[in-house]
C-alpha positions as a printed Julia matrix, in Angstrom:
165×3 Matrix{Float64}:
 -65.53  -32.7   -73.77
 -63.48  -29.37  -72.99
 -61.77  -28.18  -69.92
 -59.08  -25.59  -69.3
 -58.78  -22.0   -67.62
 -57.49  -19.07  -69.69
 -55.05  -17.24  -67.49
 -56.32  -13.77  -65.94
 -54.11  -11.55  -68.11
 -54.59  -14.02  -71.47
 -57.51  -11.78  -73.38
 -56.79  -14.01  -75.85
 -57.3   -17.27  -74.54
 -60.4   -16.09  -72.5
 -61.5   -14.93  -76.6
 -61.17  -18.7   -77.77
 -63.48  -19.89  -74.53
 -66.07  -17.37  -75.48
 -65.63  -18.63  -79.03
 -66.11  -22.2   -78.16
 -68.91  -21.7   -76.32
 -70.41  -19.77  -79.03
 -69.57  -22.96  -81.06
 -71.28  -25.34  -79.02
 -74.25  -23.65  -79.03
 -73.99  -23.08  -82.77
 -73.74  -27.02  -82.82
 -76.7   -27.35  -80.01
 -78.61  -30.92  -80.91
 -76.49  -31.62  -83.71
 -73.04  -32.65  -81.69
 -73.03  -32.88  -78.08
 -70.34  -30.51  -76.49
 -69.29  -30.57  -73.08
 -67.15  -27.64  -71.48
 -66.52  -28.48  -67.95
 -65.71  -24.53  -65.89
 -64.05  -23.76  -63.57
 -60.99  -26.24  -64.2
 -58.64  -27.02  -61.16
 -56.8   -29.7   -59.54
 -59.56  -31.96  -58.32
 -61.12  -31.75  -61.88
 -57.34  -32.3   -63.63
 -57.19  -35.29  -61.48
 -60.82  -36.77  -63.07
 -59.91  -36.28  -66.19
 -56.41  -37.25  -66.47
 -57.23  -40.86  -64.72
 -60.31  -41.23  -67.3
 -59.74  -40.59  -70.48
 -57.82  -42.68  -73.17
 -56.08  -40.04  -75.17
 -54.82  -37.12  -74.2
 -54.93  -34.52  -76.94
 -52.74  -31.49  -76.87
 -52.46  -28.88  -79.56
 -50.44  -25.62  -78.61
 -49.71  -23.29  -80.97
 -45.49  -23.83  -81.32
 -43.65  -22.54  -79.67
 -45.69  -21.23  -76.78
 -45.95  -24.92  -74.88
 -44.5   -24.18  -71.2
 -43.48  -27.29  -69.31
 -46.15  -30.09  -70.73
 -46.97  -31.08  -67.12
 -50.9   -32.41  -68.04
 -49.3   -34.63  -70.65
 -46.81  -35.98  -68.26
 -50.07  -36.25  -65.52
 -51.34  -38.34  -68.23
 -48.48  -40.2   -68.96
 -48.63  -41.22  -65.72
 -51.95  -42.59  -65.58
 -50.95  -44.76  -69.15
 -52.54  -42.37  -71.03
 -50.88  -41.99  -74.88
 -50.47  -38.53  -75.73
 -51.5   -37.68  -79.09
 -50.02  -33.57  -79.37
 -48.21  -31.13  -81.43
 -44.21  -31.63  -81.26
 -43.87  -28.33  -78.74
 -42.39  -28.37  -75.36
 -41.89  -31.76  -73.64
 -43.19  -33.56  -76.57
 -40.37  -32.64  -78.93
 -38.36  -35.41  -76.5
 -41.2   -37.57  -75.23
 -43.13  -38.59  -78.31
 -41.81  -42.09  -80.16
 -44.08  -42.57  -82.64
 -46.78  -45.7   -81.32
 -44.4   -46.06  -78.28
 -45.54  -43.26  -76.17
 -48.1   -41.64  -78.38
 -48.35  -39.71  -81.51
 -47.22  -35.97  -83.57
 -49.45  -34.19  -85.02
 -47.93  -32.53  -87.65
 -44.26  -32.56  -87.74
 -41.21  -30.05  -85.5
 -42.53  -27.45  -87.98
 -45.93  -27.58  -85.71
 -49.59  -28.57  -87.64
 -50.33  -25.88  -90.47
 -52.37  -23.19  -89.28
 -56.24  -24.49  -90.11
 -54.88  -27.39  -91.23
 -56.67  -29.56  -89.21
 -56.59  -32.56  -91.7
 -53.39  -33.32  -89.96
 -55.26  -33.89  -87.05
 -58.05  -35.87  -88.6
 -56.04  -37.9   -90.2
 -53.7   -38.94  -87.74
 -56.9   -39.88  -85.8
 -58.85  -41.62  -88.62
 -55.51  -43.66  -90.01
 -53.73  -44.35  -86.78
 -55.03  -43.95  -83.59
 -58.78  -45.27  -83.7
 -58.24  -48.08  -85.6
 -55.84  -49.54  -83.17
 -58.03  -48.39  -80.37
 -60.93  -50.07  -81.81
 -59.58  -52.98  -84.14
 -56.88  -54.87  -81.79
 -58.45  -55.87  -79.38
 -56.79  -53.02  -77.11
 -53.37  -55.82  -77.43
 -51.73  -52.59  -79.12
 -53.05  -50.24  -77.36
 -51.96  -51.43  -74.3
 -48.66  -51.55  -75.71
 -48.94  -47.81  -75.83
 -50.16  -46.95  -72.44
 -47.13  -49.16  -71.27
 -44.71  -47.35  -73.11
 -46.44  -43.63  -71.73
 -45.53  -45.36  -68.28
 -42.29  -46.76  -68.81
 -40.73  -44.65  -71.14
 -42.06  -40.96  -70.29
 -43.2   -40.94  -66.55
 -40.35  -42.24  -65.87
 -38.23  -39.57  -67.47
 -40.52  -36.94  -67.9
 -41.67  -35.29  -64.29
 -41.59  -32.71  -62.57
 -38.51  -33.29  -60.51
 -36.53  -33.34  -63.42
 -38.66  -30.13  -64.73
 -37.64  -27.95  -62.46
 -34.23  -29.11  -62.06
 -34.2   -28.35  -65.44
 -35.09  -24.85  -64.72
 -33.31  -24.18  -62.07
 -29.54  -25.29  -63.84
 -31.01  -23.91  -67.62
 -33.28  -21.57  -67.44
 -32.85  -19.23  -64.11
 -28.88  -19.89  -63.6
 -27.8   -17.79  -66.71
């Protein structure tokens, strides 16, 4: 499943849609792919609270402020994501989540990283502990990044760092 909104300026990002749509009906009765439009709040809120991963891959070092990883950090979702943005602080390895790739970003087209991260690390304890470990993980979203990681501290943040020079 798919969702997201390409900004009204980004030509590029409303390019990659169009491309993935043209992908999932290239892949039409051989994988099921579900792109979910017109993304916004109410929708955010759906997903966020149901999924178990939440997978994040921005092209370094364009990641703004992070704040659907920390929306799923508060639900005890594990964020599995390229070390960009909030990440970069918020990511201890099987703690909170997991990198893809390392602070140098995920190889362009190298999505083996990806693949194996998933096939070697995250599925198996998923799917072969019972969720005991996983759990462990969705605790440690909670306690260790939505508790740190919000957007009180975002903005303050901005305000002192960002805007103030």
């Amino acid at each position: 499943m798919l969702a997201g909104k390409a900004h009204p300026h980004d030509e590029s990002g409303k390019q990659i849609i169009e491309q993935l749509h043209a992908h999932a009906r290239a892949l039409s009765g051989t994988i099921t792919v579900v792109y979910l439009p017109d993304y916004d709040m109410a929708l955010a809120q759906a997903l966020t609270a149901g999924v178990d991963v939440w997978l994040n891959t921005p092209l370094p070092p364009f990641e703004a402020s992070g704040t659907s990883g920390m929306k799923a950090a508060f639900n005890g979702v594990p964020n599995l994501s390229v070390l960009d943005g909030w990440w970069i602080e918020g990511c201890i390895e099987g703690v909170t989540g997991w990198a893809i790739g390392d602070a140098a970003g995920m190889p362009d087209g190298n999505a083996r990283v990806l693949y194996d991260k998933l096939e070697q690390v995250v599925l198996p304890l998923y799917f072969n502990d019972d969720h005991g470990g996983w759990i462990k993980v969705m605790k440690g979203a909670i306690s260790k990044n939505a508790s740190y990681f919000n957007s009180h501290r975002m903005m303050r943040r901005y305000a002192t760092e960002a805007y103030a020079r």
